[in-house]
C-alpha positions in Angstrom: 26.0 72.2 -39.0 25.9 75.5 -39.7 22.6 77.6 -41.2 23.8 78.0 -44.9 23.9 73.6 -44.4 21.0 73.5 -42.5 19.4 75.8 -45.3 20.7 74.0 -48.6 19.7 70.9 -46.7 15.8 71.6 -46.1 15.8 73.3 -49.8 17.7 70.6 -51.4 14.7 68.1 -49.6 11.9 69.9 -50.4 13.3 70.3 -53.9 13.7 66.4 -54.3 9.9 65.6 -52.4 8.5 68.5 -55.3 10.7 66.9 -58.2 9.6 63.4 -57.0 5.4 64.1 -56.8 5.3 66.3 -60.0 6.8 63.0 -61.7 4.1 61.5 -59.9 1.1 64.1 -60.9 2.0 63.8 -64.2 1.8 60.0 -64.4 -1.4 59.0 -62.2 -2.6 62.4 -61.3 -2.9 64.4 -64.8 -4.6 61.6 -66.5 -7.4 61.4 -64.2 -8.1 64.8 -64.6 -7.6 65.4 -68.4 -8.7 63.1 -71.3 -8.2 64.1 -75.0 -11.1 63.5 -77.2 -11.0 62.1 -80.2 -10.9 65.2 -82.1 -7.7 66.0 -80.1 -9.3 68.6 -77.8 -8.8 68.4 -74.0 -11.6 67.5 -71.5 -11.9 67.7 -68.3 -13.1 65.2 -65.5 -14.2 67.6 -63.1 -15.3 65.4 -60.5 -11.7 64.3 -60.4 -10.2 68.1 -60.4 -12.6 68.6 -57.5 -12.2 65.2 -55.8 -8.4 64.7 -56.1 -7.8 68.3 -55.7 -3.8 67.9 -54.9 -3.5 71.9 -54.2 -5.3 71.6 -50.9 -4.6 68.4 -50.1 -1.0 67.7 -50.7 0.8 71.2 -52.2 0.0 73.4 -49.9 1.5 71.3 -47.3 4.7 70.6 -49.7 5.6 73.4 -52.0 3.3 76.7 -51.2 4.0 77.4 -47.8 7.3 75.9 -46.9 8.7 75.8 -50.7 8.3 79.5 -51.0 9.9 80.5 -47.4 12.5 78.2 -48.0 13.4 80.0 -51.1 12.8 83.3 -49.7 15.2 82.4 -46.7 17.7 80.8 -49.3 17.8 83.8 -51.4 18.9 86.2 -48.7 21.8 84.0 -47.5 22.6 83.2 -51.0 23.2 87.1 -51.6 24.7 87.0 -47.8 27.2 84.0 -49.0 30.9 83.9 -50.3 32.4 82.3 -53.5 32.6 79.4 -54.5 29.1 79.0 -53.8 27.8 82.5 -54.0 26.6 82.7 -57.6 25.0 79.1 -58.1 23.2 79.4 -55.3 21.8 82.5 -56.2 21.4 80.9 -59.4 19.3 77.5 -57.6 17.2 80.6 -55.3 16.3 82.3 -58.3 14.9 79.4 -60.7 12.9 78.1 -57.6 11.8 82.0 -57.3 10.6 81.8 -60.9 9.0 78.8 -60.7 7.1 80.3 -57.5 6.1 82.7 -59.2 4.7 80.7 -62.4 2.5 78.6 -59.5 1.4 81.9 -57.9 0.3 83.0 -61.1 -0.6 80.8 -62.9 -0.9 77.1 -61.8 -3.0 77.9 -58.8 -5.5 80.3 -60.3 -5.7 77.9 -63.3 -6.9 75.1 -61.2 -9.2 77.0 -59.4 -10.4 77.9 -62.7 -11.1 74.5 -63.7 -12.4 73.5 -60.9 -15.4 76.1 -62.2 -15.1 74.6 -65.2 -18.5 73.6 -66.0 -18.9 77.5 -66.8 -16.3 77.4 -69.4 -16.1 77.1 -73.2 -14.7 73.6 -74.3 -12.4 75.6 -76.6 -11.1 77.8 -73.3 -10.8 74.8 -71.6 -8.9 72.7 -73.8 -6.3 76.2 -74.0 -6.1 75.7 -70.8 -5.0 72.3 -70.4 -2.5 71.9 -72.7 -0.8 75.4 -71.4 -1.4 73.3 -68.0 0.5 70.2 -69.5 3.5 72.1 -71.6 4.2 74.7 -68.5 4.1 71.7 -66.1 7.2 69.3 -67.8 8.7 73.0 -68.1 7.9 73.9 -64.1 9.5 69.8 -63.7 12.7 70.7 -65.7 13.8 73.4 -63.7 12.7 72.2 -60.3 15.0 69.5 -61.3 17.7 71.8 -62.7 17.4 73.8 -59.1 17.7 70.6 -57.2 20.8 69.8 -58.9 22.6 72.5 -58.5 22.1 72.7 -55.1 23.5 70.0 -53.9 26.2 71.1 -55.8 26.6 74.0 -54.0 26.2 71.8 -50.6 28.9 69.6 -51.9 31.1 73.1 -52.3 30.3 74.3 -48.9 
């Protein structure tokens, strides 16, 4: 196996275990955490934000640490690499990179926030979630999106 397999490979499984457990937080983890009133404003449970608290407990472990250096590593063979696979898996690199970025800055010092919540406006808070929510099925779409194309590019090399 060479490294540009052994890369795609551990990026195209941490891709799939990301896809597969932001289906999930969406589903069981999300609801738990936000209800909407019946005025159609967001709450939050902040016991459960605090208790479940996925970003220590399961991200970190997942998608901050070796997500991240796997895309960092797969972006600097990607620019290394030769056609046919040069430009979509630059392409893959760089939506993962984006999406990296949008947990950097705003994911992870959003749930921090709300964590804190207590402190906050209702109205702030209800902003919040439903930012949280909209960004998150967009964050879902293109981890998919990268996902698929790399196994295309595996499939090319």
């Amino acid at each position: 196996m060479t490294t540009t397999q052994i890369l795609l490979s551990l990026f195209i499984i941490n891709l799939g275990t990301v896809f597969g457990a932001g289906l999930y937080e969406i589903r069981i983890v999300l609801p738990l955490w936000f209800n909407k009133s019946v005025d159609g404003n967001f709450m939050v449970n902040f016991d459960n934000v605090k208790n479940i608290d996925t970003g220590r407990k399961f991200w970190g472990f997942v998608a901050t640490i070796p997500l991240t250096l796997l895309t960092i590593a797969n972006i600097v063979f990607a620019f290394q690499s030769q056609a046919p696979i040069h430009n979509w898996w630059i392409t893959a690199s760089l939506i993962v990179l984006i999406e990296r970025v949008a947990t950097f800055t705003f994911f992870i010092p959003t749930a921090i926030k709300l964590q804190q919540g207590e402190k906050l406006l209702a109205e702030k808070i209800s902003r919040m979630v439903i930012w949280w929510i909209r960004l998150n099925y967009f964050r879902n779409a293109i981890t998919v999106t990268a996902l698929i194309i790399s196994i295309g590019v595996l499939l090319l090399k």
